[in-house]
C-alpha positions in Angstrom: 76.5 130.4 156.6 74.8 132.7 159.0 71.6 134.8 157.3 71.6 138.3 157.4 70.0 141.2 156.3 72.9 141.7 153.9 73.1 138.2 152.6 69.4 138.4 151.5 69.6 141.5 149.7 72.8 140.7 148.2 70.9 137.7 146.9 67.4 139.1 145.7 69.3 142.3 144.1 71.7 139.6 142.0 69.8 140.3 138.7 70.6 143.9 138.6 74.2 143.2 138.0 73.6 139.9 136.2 71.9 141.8 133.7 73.5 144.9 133.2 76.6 142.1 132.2 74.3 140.4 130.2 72.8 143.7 128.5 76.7 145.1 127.6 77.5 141.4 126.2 74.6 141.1 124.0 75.0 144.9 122.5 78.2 143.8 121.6 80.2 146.3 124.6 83.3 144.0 125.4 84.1 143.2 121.9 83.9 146.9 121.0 86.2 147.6 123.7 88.8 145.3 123.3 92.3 146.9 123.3 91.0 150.2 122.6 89.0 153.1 124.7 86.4 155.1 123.5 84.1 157.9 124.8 80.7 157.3 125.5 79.3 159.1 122.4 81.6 156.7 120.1 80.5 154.1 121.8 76.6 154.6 121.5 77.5 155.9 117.5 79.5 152.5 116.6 76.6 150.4 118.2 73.6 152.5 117.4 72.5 153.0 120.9 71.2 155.5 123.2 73.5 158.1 124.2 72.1 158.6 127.9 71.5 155.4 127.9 74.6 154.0 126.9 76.5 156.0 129.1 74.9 155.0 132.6 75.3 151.1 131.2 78.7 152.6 130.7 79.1 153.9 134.3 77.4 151.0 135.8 80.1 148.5 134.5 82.6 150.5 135.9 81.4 150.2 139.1 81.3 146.7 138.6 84.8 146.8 138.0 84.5 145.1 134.3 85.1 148.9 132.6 88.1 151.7 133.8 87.6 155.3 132.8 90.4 156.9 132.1 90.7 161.1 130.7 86.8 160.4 129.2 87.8 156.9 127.8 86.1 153.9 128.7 88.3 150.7 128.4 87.7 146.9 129.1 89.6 146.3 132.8 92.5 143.7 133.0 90.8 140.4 131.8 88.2 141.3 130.7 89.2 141.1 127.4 90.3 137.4 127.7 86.7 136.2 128.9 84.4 139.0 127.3 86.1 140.4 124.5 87.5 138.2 122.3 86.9 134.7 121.1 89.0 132.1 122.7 88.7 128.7 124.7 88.2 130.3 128.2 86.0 132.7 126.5 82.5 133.3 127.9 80.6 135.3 125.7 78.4 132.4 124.3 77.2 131.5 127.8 76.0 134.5 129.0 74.5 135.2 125.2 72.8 132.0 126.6 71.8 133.4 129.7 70.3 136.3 128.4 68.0 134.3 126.3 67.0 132.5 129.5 66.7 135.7 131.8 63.1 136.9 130.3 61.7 133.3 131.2 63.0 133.1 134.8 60.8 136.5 135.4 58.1 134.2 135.3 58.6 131.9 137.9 56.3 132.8 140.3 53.3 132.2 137.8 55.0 128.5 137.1 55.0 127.9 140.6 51.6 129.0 140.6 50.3 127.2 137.6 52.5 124.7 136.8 54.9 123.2 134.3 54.2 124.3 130.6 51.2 126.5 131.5 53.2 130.1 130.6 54.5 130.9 127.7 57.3 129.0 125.4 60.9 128.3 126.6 63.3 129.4 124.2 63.6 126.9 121.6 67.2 125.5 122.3 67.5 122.8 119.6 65.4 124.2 116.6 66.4 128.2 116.4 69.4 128.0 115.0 70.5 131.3 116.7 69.9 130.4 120.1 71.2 127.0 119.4 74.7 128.3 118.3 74.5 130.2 121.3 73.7 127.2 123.6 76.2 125.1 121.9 78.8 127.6 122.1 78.0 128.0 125.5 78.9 125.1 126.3 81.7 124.7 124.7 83.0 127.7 126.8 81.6 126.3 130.5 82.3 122.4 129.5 85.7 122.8 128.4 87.5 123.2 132.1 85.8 119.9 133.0 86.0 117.9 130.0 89.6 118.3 130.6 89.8 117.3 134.0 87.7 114.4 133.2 90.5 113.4 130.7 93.0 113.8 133.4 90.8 111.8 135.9 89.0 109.0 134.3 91.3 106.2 132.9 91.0 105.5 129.3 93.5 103.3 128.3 92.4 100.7 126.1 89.2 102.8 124.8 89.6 103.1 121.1 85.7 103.5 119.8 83.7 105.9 122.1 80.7 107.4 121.9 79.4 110.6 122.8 75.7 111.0 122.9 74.2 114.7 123.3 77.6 115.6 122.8 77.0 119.2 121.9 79.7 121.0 120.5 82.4 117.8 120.7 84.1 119.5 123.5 84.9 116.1 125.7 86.2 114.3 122.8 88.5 117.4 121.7 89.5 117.3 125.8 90.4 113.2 125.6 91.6 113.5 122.0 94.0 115.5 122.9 95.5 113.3 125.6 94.8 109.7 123.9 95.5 110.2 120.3 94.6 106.5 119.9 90.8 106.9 120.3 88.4 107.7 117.3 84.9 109.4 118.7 81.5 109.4 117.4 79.3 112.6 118.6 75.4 112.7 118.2 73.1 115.0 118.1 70.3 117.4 117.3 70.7 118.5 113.6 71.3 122.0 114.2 73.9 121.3 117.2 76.0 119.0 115.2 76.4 122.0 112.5 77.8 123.9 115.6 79.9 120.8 116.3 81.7 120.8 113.1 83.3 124.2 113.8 85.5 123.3 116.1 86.3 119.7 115.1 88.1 121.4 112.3 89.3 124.4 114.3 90.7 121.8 116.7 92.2 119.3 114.1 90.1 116.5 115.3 87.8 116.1 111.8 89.4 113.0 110.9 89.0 111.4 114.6 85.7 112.5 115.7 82.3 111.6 113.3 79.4 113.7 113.6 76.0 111.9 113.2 72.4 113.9 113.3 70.5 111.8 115.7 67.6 112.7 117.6 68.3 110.6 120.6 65.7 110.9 122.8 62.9 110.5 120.1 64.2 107.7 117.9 64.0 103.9 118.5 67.7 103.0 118.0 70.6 105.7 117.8 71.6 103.9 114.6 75.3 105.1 115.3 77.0 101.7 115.2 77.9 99.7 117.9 81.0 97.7 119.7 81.8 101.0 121.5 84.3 100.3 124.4 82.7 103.5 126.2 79.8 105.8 125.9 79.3 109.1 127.1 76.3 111.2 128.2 77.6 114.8 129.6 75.0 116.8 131.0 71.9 115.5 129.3 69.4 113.3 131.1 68.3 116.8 132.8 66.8 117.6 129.7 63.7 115.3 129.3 61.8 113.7 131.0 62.4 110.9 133.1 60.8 108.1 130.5 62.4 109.7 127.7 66.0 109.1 130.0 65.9 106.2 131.4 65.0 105.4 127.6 67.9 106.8 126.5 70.1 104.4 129.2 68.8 101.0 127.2 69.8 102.8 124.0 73.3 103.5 125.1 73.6 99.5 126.4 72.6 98.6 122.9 75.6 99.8 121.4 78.1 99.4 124.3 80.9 95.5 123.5 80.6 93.7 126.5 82.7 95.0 128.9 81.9 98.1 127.5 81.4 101.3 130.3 78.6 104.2 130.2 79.7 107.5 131.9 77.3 109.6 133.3 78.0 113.5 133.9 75.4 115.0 135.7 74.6 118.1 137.2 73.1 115.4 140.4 71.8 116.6 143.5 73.9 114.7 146.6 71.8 111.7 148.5 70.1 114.0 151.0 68.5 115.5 147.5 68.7 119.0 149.2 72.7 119.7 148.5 74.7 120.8 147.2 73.4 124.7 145.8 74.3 124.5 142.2 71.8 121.5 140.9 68.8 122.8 143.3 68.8 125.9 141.8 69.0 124.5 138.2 66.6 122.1 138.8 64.7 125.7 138.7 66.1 126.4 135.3 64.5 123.1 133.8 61.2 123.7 135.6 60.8 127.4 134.4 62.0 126.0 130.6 59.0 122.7 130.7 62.0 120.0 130.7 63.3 117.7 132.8 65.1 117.9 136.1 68.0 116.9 138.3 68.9 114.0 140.1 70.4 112.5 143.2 73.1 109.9 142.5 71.1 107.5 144.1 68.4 107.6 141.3 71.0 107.8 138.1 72.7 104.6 140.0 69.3 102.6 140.4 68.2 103.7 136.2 72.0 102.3 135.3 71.2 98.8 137.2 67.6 98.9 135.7 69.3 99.1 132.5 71.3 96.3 133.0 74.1 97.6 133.8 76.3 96.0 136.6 79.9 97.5 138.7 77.8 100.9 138.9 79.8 103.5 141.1 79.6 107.7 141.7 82.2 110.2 142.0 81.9 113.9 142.5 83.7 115.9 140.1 83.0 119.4 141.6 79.9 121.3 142.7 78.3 120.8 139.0 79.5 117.2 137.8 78.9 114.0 139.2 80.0 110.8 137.6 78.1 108.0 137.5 79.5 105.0 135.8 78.5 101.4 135.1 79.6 98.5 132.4 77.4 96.7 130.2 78.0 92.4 131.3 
Protein backbone atom coordinates (compact mmCIF):
# COMPACT_ATOMS: atom_id res chain seq x y z
CA UNK A 1 0.00 0.00 0.00
CA UNK A 2 1.45 3.17 -1.17
CA UNK A 3 1.96 6.08 1.86
CA UNK A 4 0.44 9.14 1.52
CA UNK A 5 -0.26 12.14 3.14
CA UNK A 6 -3.85 10.95 3.51
CA UNK A 7 -3.04 7.50 4.79
CA UNK A 8 -0.95 8.98 7.68
CA UNK A 9 -3.39 11.36 8.89
CA UNK A 10 -6.18 8.94 8.47
CA UNK A 11 -4.04 6.83 10.77
CA UNK A 12 -2.72 9.25 13.58
CA UNK A 13 -6.33 10.97 13.76
CA UNK A 14 -7.92 7.19 14.42
CA UNK A 15 -8.50 7.95 18.09
CA UNK A 16 -10.77 10.82 17.58
CA UNK A 17 -13.41 8.54 16.18
CA UNK A 18 -12.39 5.50 18.22
CA UNK A 19 -13.27 7.44 21.13
CA UNK A 20 -16.11 9.38 20.51
CA UNK A 21 -17.60 5.43 19.84
CA UNK A 22 -16.17 4.44 22.86
CA UNK A 23 -17.33 7.65 24.88
CA UNK A 24 -21.32 7.14 23.52
CA UNK A 25 -20.91 3.28 24.46
CA UNK A 26 -19.79 3.66 27.90
CA UNK A 27 -22.57 6.66 28.67
CA UNK A 28 -24.87 4.09 27.81
CA UNK A 29 -25.99 6.11 24.08
CA UNK A 30 -26.79 3.01 21.84
CA UNK A 31 -28.79 1.19 24.43
CA UNK A 32 -30.77 4.39 25.12
CA UNK A 33 -31.36 4.67 21.51
CA UNK A 34 -32.46 1.44 20.60
CA UNK A 35 -35.81 1.46 18.70
CA UNK A 36 -36.68 4.71 19.79
CA UNK A 37 -35.47 8.61 18.83
CA UNK A 38 -35.07 11.17 21.16
CA UNK A 39 -34.03 14.88 21.07
CA UNK A 40 -30.90 15.94 22.44
CA UNK A 41 -32.25 17.44 25.63
CA UNK A 42 -34.03 13.91 26.46
CA UNK A 43 -31.08 12.38 25.82
CA UNK A 44 -28.65 14.33 28.12
CA UNK A 45 -31.95 14.40 30.92
CA UNK A 46 -32.26 10.38 30.81
CA UNK A 47 -28.33 9.98 31.14
CA UNK A 48 -27.54 12.98 33.25
CA UNK A 49 -25.20 14.52 30.87
CA UNK A 50 -24.21 17.72 29.55
CA UNK A 51 -26.63 19.34 27.24
CA UNK A 52 -23.96 21.08 24.90
CA UNK A 53 -22.02 18.50 25.37
CA UNK A 54 -24.16 15.75 24.67
CA UNK A 55 -25.43 17.20 21.65
CA UNK A 56 -22.03 17.66 19.69
CA UNK A 57 -21.26 13.74 20.87
CA UNK A 58 -24.72 13.56 19.38
CA UNK A 59 -23.73 15.34 16.02
CA UNK A 60 -20.37 13.73 15.84
CA UNK A 61 -21.94 10.10 15.61
CA UNK A 62 -23.96 11.19 13.02
CA UNK A 63 -21.38 12.01 10.98
CA UNK A 64 -19.93 8.90 11.68
CA UNK A 65 -22.86 7.36 10.32
CA UNK A 66 -23.79 5.27 13.68
CA UNK A 67 -26.76 8.01 14.51
CA UNK A 68 -29.61 9.48 11.82
CA UNK A 69 -31.41 12.78 12.70
CA UNK A 70 -34.55 12.89 11.63
CA UNK A 71 -37.38 16.17 12.37
CA UNK A 72 -34.96 16.87 15.77
CA UNK A 73 -34.79 13.11 16.73
CA UNK A 74 -31.73 11.25 16.99
CA UNK A 75 -32.06 7.43 16.29
CA UNK A 76 -29.47 4.46 16.23
CA UNK A 77 -28.77 3.92 12.13
CA UNK A 78 -29.66 0.39 10.55
CA UNK A 79 -27.47 -2.08 12.64
CA UNK A 80 -26.47 -0.36 14.93
CA UNK A 81 -28.84 -1.65 17.19
CA UNK A 82 -27.80 -5.33 16.54
CA UNK A 83 -24.02 -4.71 17.57
CA UNK A 84 -24.43 -1.51 20.00
CA UNK A 85 -27.65 -1.58 21.35
CA UNK A 86 -28.86 -4.51 22.60
CA UNK A 87 -27.32 -7.58 24.09
CA UNK A 88 -26.91 -10.48 21.77
CA UNK A 89 -24.13 -12.94 20.50
CA UNK A 90 -22.77 -10.64 17.70
CA UNK A 91 -23.11 -7.99 20.17
CA UNK A 92 -20.03 -5.70 20.81
CA UNK A 93 -20.70 -3.62 23.55
CA UNK A 94 -18.46 -5.57 26.10
CA UNK A 95 -15.47 -5.09 23.86
CA UNK A 96 -15.29 -1.68 23.33
CA UNK A 97 -16.41 -1.22 27.31
CA UNK A 98 -12.96 -3.09 27.17
CA UNK A 99 -11.32 -0.80 25.05
CA UNK A 100 -12.25 2.15 26.74
CA UNK A 101 -10.65 0.93 29.85
CA UNK A 102 -7.49 0.32 27.87
CA UNK A 103 -7.59 3.81 25.89
CA UNK A 104 -6.19 6.01 28.99
CA UNK A 105 -3.11 3.60 29.18
CA UNK A 106 -2.13 3.58 25.49
CA UNK A 107 -1.84 7.65 25.93
CA UNK A 108 1.23 6.70 27.59
CA UNK A 109 3.14 4.95 25.25
CA UNK A 110 5.64 7.21 24.40
CA UNK A 111 6.87 7.40 28.13
CA UNK A 112 6.93 3.30 28.14
CA UNK A 113 8.97 3.47 25.16
CA UNK A 114 10.98 5.84 26.90
CA UNK A 115 11.28 4.17 30.25
CA UNK A 116 10.40 0.84 29.86
CA UNK A 117 8.05 -1.93 30.77
CA UNK A 118 6.18 -1.45 34.21
CA UNK A 119 7.84 1.95 34.90
CA UNK A 120 4.35 4.12 34.44
CA UNK A 121 1.56 3.70 36.11
CA UNK A 122 -0.76 0.39 36.66
CA UNK A 123 -2.61 -1.44 33.79
CA UNK A 124 -6.02 -1.91 34.41
CA UNK A 125 -6.41 -4.78 36.59
CA UNK A 126 -8.09 -7.37 34.23
CA UNK A 127 -8.43 -10.50 36.45
CA UNK A 128 -9.00 -8.91 40.02
CA UNK A 129 -11.63 -5.85 39.45
CA UNK A 130 -14.52 -7.53 39.00
CA UNK A 131 -15.92 -4.75 36.85
CA UNK A 132 -13.38 -4.59 34.35
CA UNK A 133 -13.12 -8.28 34.46
CA UNK A 134 -16.84 -8.78 33.36
CA UNK A 135 -16.05 -6.49 30.90
CA UNK A 136 -12.98 -8.32 29.50
CA UNK A 137 -14.68 -11.54 29.72
CA UNK A 138 -17.61 -10.40 28.05
CA UNK A 139 -15.54 -9.06 25.60
CA UNK A 140 -14.43 -11.81 24.59
CA UNK A 141 -17.17 -13.59 24.42
CA UNK A 142 -18.48 -11.07 21.81
CA UNK A 143 -14.92 -10.99 19.53
CA UNK A 144 -14.18 -14.98 20.19
CA UNK A 145 -17.42 -16.28 19.30
CA UNK A 146 -17.04 -15.90 15.26
CA UNK A 147 -13.89 -17.90 15.54
CA UNK A 148 -14.55 -20.38 18.10
CA UNK A 149 -17.07 -21.43 15.61
CA UNK A 150 -15.08 -21.69 12.75
CA UNK A 151 -12.67 -23.57 14.70
CA UNK A 152 -15.44 -26.10 15.37
CA UNK A 153 -16.17 -26.24 11.76
CA UNK A 154 -12.37 -26.58 10.95
CA UNK A 155 -10.57 -28.70 13.37
CA UNK A 156 -11.71 -32.36 13.51
CA UNK A 157 -12.98 -33.62 16.75
CA UNK A 158 -14.28 -36.79 16.35
CA UNK A 159 -13.39 -39.08 18.98
CA UNK A 160 -12.71 -36.19 21.68
CA UNK A 161 -14.94 -36.85 24.59
CA UNK A 162 -12.91 -35.12 27.67
CA UNK A 163 -11.34 -31.63 26.70
CA UNK A 164 -9.92 -29.14 28.36
CA UNK A 165 -10.01 -25.55 28.14
CA UNK A 166 -7.40 -23.73 29.97
CA UNK A 167 -7.77 -19.70 30.25
CA UNK A 168 -10.92 -20.40 28.79
CA UNK A 169 -12.62 -17.10 29.67
CA UNK A 170 -16.11 -16.97 29.30
CA UNK A 171 -16.57 -20.82 27.84
CA UNK A 172 -17.18 -19.54 24.52
CA UNK A 173 -15.13 -22.40 22.46
CA UNK A 174 -16.71 -25.14 24.29
CA UNK A 175 -20.37 -23.48 23.83
CA UNK A 176 -18.99 -23.24 19.82
CA UNK A 177 -17.88 -27.21 19.77
CA UNK A 178 -20.71 -28.21 22.13
CA UNK A 179 -22.96 -27.23 19.93
CA UNK A 180 -21.71 -29.25 17.00
CA UNK A 181 -20.37 -32.52 18.99
CA UNK A 182 -22.90 -33.13 21.59
CA UNK A 183 -20.76 -36.11 22.73
CA UNK A 184 -17.96 -34.14 24.33
CA UNK A 185 -18.02 -33.01 28.08
CA UNK A 186 -15.57 -29.75 28.70
CA UNK A 187 -13.66 -28.61 31.67
CA UNK A 188 -12.92 -24.58 31.62
CA UNK A 189 -10.30 -23.01 33.98
CA UNK A 190 -9.72 -20.04 35.16
CA UNK A 191 -9.19 -16.93 37.25
CA UNK A 192 -11.79 -16.83 40.05
CA UNK A 193 -13.58 -13.82 39.03
CA UNK A 194 -13.63 -14.97 35.15
CA UNK A 195 -15.09 -18.25 35.84
CA UNK A 196 -18.16 -16.25 37.73
CA UNK A 197 -18.48 -14.49 34.28
CA UNK A 198 -18.27 -18.02 32.72
CA UNK A 199 -21.20 -19.38 34.53
CA UNK A 200 -23.54 -16.96 32.82
CA UNK A 201 -23.65 -18.14 29.73
CA UNK A 202 -23.09 -21.89 30.36
CA UNK A 203 -26.55 -21.66 31.68
CA UNK A 204 -27.78 -19.14 29.18
CA UNK A 205 -26.53 -21.55 26.58
CA UNK A 206 -27.68 -24.91 28.09
CA UNK A 207 -24.36 -26.25 28.32
CA UNK A 208 -24.15 -26.39 32.60
CA UNK A 209 -24.42 -29.93 32.71
CA UNK A 210 -21.60 -30.47 29.86
CA UNK A 211 -19.10 -27.93 30.64
CA UNK A 212 -17.34 -27.83 34.56
CA UNK A 213 -15.99 -24.67 35.71
CA UNK A 214 -12.89 -24.90 37.98
CA UNK A 215 -11.13 -21.69 39.65
CA UNK A 216 -7.58 -22.29 38.81
CA UNK A 217 -4.91 -19.85 38.70
CA UNK A 218 -2.92 -21.47 35.94
CA UNK A 219 -0.06 -19.64 35.45
CA UNK A 220 0.85 -19.43 39.19
CA UNK A 221 0.03 -22.89 40.58
CA UNK A 222 2.27 -26.06 40.42
CA UNK A 223 -0.26 -28.47 38.89
CA UNK A 224 -3.85 -27.29 37.36
CA UNK A 225 -5.35 -29.95 39.65
CA UNK A 226 -8.25 -30.26 37.01
CA UNK A 227 -8.03 -33.99 36.29
CA UNK A 228 -6.34 -35.65 33.68
CA UNK A 229 -6.84 -38.37 30.70
CA UNK A 230 -8.10 -35.35 28.48
CA UNK A 231 -8.11 -36.39 24.73
CA UNK A 232 -7.48 -32.57 23.98
CA UNK A 233 -6.55 -29.36 25.57
CA UNK A 234 -7.07 -26.04 24.67
CA UNK A 235 -5.29 -22.66 25.25
CA UNK A 236 -7.18 -19.74 23.16
CA UNK A 237 -5.52 -16.62 23.17
CA UNK A 238 -3.49 -16.79 26.39
CA UNK A 239 0.32 -17.41 26.30
CA UNK A 240 0.32 -13.51 25.29
CA UNK A 241 -0.44 -12.71 28.65
CA UNK A 242 2.63 -13.59 30.79
CA UNK A 243 5.64 -13.96 30.42
CA UNK A 244 7.55 -16.24 28.59
CA UNK A 245 8.64 -18.62 31.77
CA UNK A 246 5.38 -18.35 33.13
CA UNK A 247 4.15 -19.94 29.36
CA UNK A 248 6.21 -22.15 28.34
CA UNK A 249 5.37 -23.32 32.13
CA UNK A 250 2.08 -23.47 31.44
CA UNK A 251 2.85 -25.99 28.09
CA UNK A 252 4.39 -28.82 30.68
CA UNK A 253 1.26 -28.24 32.72
CA UNK A 254 -1.15 -28.92 29.89
CA UNK A 255 1.10 -32.35 28.86
CA UNK A 256 0.47 -33.46 32.42
CA UNK A 257 -3.03 -33.95 32.01
CA UNK A 258 -3.22 -34.75 28.23
CA UNK A 259 -3.86 -39.52 27.69
CA UNK A 260 -1.27 -40.35 25.38
CA UNK A 261 -2.32 -39.60 22.15
CA UNK A 262 -3.80 -36.81 23.58
CA UNK A 263 -3.48 -33.21 21.30
CA UNK A 264 -2.75 -29.48 22.73
CA UNK A 265 -4.27 -26.60 20.45
CA UNK A 266 -2.76 -23.45 20.49
CA UNK A 267 -4.74 -20.25 19.36
CA UNK A 268 -2.65 -17.41 19.12
CA UNK A 269 -2.66 -14.09 18.08
CA UNK A 270 1.26 -15.18 16.42
CA UNK A 271 3.24 -13.00 14.43
CA UNK A 272 4.07 -14.95 10.80
CA UNK A 273 7.93 -16.35 10.51
CA UNK A 274 9.44 -13.10 9.16
CA UNK A 275 8.15 -11.75 12.90
CA UNK A 276 7.27 -8.36 11.09
CA UNK A 277 3.64 -9.56 9.57
CA UNK A 278 0.98 -9.67 9.45
CA UNK A 279 -0.48 -6.01 11.16
CA UNK A 280 -2.95 -7.24 13.70
CA UNK A 281 -0.34 -9.11 16.36
CA UNK A 282 2.50 -6.29 15.84
CA UNK A 283 0.26 -3.80 16.91
CA UNK A 284 -1.04 -5.84 19.92
CA UNK A 285 2.17 -6.90 20.77
CA UNK A 286 1.88 -2.92 21.75
CA UNK A 287 -1.11 -3.56 23.80
CA UNK A 288 0.79 -6.06 26.10
CA UNK A 289 3.84 -3.89 26.33
CA UNK A 290 1.85 -0.59 27.34
CA UNK A 291 -0.28 -3.18 29.94
CA UNK A 292 3.44 -4.88 31.65
CA UNK A 293 2.49 -8.51 30.20
CA UNK A 294 3.62 -10.60 27.91
CA UNK A 295 3.87 -10.51 24.14
CA UNK A 296 3.27 -12.14 20.84
CA UNK A 297 4.90 -14.76 18.97
CA UNK A 298 5.96 -16.07 15.65
CA UNK A 299 4.79 -19.66 14.92
CA UNK A 300 8.21 -20.65 14.86
CA UNK A 301 8.70 -19.99 18.57
CA UNK A 302 5.12 -21.52 19.90
CA UNK A 303 6.29 -24.67 17.56
CA UNK A 304 9.91 -25.01 19.24
CA UNK A 305 8.08 -24.36 23.20
CA UNK A 306 5.46 -27.35 22.10
CA UNK A 307 8.59 -29.78 21.12
CA UNK A 308 10.43 -28.50 24.24
CA UNK A 309 7.56 -29.70 26.09
CA UNK A 310 7.64 -32.90 24.73
CA UNK A 311 5.31 -32.73 22.51
CA UNK A 312 5.80 -34.48 18.98
CA UNK A 313 3.57 -34.20 15.25
CA UNK A 314 3.67 -30.35 16.05
CA UNK A 315 2.10 -28.36 12.92
CA UNK A 316 0.63 -24.44 12.25
CA UNK A 317 -2.30 -23.22 10.44
CA UNK A 318 -3.53 -19.76 10.02
CA UNK A 319 -6.94 -19.23 10.92
CA UNK A 320 -7.26 -15.50 9.86
CA UNK A 321 -5.23 -12.32 10.45
CA UNK A 322 -5.74 -12.80 14.47
CA UNK A 323 -5.54 -16.72 15.04
CA UNK A 324 -3.03 -19.08 14.40
CA UNK A 325 -3.15 -22.68 15.29
CA UNK A 326 -0.53 -24.44 16.56
CA UNK A 327 -1.04 -28.01 17.49
CA UNK A 328 0.98 -30.90 18.81
CA UNK A 329 0.18 -34.45 20.63
CA UNK A 330 1.48 -35.66 23.76
CA UNK A 331 3.58 -39.47 22.87
Amino acid sequence: MTITQERIHAMASGFQPAKTILAANELGIFKLLAGKGLSAGEVSNALNLDAEACGMLLGALVGLKLLEHKRGKFHDAPDVKKYLGEDSDEGMSCILRHMNHLYESWASLDAVVKKGRGKIKAAPKLLSDRKINRDFICGMFEIGYPTARKFAEEVDLKGVGKFADIGGGPAVYPIAIGEKYPGINFVVADYPNTIKVARGYVKKYGMSKRVKLVDCPFFDTADLNIGDGFDMALLSQVLHAAPDGKAKGLLKKVFGILRPGGKIIINENARNDDAFSPAPPLVFAINMLIQNAGRTFTVSELKGWLKESGFRKVGARRLHERSVLVEGTRP
